[in-house]
SEKEGU-90786 format. One record per residue (C-alpha): x, y, z; residue number from 1. Coordinates in nm, 4 decimals. Layout:
+----------+----------+----------+---------+
|        u |        v |        w | drentor |
+----------+----------+----------+---------+
|        X |        Y |        Z |     NUM |
...
+----------+----------+----------+---------+
***
This chain:
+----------+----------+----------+---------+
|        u |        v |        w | drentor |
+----------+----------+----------+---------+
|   1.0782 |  -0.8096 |  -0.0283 |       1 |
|   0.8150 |  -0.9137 |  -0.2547 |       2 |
|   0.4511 |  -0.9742 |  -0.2475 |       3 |
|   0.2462 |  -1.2168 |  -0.4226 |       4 |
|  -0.0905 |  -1.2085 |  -0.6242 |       5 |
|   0.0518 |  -0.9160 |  -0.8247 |       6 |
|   0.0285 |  -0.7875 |  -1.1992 |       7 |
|   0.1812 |  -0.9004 |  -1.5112 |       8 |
|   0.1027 |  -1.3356 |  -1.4350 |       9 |
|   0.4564 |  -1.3756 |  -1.2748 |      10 |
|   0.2656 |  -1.3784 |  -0.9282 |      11 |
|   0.4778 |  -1.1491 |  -0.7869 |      12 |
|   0.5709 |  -0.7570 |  -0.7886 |      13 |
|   0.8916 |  -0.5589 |  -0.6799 |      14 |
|   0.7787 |  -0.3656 |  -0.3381 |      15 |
|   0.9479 |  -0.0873 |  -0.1543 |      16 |
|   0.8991 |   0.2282 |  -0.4448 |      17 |
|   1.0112 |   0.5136 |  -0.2751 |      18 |
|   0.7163 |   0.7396 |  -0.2281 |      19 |
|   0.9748 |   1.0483 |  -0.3675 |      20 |
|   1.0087 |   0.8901 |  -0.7441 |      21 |
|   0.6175 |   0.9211 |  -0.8321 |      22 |
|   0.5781 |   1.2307 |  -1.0846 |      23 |
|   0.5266 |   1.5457 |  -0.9221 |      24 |
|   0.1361 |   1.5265 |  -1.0129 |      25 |
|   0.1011 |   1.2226 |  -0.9077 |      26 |
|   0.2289 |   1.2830 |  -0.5464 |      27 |
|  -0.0431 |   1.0942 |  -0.3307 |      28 |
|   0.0094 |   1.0758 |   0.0197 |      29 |
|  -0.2675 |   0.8231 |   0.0996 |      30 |
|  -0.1231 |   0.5861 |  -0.1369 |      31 |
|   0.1979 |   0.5676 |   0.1280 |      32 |
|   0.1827 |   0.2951 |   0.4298 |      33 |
|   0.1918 |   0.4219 |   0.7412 |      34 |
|   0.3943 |   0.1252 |   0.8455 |      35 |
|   0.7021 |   0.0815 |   0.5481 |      36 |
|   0.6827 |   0.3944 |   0.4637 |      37 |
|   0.6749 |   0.2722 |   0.0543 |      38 |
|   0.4147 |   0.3107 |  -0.2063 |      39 |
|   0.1233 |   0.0234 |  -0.0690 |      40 |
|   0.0995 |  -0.3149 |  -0.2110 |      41 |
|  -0.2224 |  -0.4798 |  -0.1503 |      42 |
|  -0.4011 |  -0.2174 |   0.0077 |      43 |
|  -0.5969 |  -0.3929 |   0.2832 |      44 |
|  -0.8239 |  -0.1588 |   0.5315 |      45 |
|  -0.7915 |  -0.2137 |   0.8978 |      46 |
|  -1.1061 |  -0.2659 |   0.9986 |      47 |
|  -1.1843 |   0.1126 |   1.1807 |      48 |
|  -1.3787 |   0.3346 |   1.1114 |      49 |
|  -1.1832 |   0.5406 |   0.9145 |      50 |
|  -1.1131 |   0.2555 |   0.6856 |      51 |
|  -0.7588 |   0.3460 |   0.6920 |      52 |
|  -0.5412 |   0.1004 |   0.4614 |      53 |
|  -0.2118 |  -0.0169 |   0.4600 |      54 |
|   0.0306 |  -0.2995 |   0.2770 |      55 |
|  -0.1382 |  -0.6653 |   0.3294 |      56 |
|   0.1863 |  -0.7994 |   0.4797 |      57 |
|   0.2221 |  -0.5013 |   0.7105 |      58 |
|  -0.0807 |  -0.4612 |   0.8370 |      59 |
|  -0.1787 |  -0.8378 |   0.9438 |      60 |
|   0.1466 |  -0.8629 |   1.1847 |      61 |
|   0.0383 |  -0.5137 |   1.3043 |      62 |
|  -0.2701 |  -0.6227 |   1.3626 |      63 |
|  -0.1688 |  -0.9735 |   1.5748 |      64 |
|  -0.0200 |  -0.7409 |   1.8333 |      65 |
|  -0.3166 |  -0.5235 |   1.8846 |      66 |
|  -0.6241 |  -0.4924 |   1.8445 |      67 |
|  -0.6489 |  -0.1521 |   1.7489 |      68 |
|  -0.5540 |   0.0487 |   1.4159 |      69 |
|  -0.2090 |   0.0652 |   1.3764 |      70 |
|  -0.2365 |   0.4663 |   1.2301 |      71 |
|  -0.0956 |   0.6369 |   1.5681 |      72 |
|  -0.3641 |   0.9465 |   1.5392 |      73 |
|  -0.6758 |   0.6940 |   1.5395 |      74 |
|  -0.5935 |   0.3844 |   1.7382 |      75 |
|  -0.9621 |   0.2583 |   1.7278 |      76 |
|  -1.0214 |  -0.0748 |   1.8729 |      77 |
|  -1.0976 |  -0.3215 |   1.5592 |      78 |
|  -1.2792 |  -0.6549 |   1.5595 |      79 |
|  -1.0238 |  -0.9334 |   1.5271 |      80 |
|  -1.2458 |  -1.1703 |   1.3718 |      81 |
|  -1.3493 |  -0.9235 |   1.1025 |      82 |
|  -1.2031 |  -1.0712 |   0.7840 |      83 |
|  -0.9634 |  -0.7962 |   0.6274 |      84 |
|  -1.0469 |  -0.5845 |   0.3248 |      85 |
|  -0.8669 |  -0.5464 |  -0.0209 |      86 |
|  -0.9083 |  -0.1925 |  -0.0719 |      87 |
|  -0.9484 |  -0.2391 |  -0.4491 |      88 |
|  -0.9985 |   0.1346 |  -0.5427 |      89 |
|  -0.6831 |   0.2225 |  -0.3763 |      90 |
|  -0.5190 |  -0.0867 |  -0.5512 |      91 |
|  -0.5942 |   0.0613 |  -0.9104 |      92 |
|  -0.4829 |   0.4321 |  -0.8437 |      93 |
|  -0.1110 |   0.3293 |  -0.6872 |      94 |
|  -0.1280 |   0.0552 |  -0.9889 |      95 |
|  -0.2183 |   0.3386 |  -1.2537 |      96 |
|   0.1011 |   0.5897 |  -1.0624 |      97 |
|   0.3750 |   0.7201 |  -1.2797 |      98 |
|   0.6781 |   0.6466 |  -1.1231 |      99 |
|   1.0270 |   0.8105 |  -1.2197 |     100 |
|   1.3187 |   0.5755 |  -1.2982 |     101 |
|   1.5739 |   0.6880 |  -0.9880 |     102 |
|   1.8416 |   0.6337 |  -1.2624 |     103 |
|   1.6961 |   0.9089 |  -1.4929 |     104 |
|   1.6982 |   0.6158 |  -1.7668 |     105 |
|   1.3561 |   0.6467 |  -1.8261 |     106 |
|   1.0961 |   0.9475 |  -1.7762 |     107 |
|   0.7944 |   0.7434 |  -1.6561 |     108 |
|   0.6636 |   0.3807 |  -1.5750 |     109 |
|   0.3223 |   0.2594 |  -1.5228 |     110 |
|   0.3640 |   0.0628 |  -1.2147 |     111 |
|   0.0955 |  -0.1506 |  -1.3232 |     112 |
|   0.2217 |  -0.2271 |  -1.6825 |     113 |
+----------+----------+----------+---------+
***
């Protein structure tokens, strides 16, 4: 997959970086989707409460099927008609990760260039 609107002027960024190669200090669990599983790409909130976030292209089908927040421990209702959220802070932190080449090639990569 890849997702558009991304860094670097080629519109479009490599998703699906396994949460496991970020550098051990940079391990952040709330950068993860809920849904893929990977490293988010275009944080977008869901419109609860909790302003929990997940990847733009996940969340919008998740959202089509329910109305509620697709985290399984909140489940709050959320308005449809609420336009979604970029979740810029969030955006800049998984863009500023150090990410470990899964070929041991190199020691680290900005994800964000």
């Amino acid at each position: 997959r890849r997702a558009s609107g991304a860094v670097g002027g080629t519109g479009e960024v490599p998703i699906g970086i396994d949460p496991e190669s970020l550098e051990e200090e940079n391990n952040q669990d709330h950068c993860v989707c809920d849904l893929c599983g990977f490293l988010m790409v275009e944080p977008t909130q869901s419109g609860c409460l909790q302003g929990h976030s997940f990847c733009q292209e996940c969340l919008v089908p998740a959202l089509k099927s329910t109305n509620k927040c697709p985290r399984k421990a909140c489940g709050q209702k959320v308005d449809a008609d609420r336009p979604l959220v970029s979740n810029i802070p969030l955006k800049g932190l998984i863009l500023n990760l150090c990410i470990r080449c899964p070929n041991g090639t190199a020691k680290r990569q900005k994800r964000g260039g």
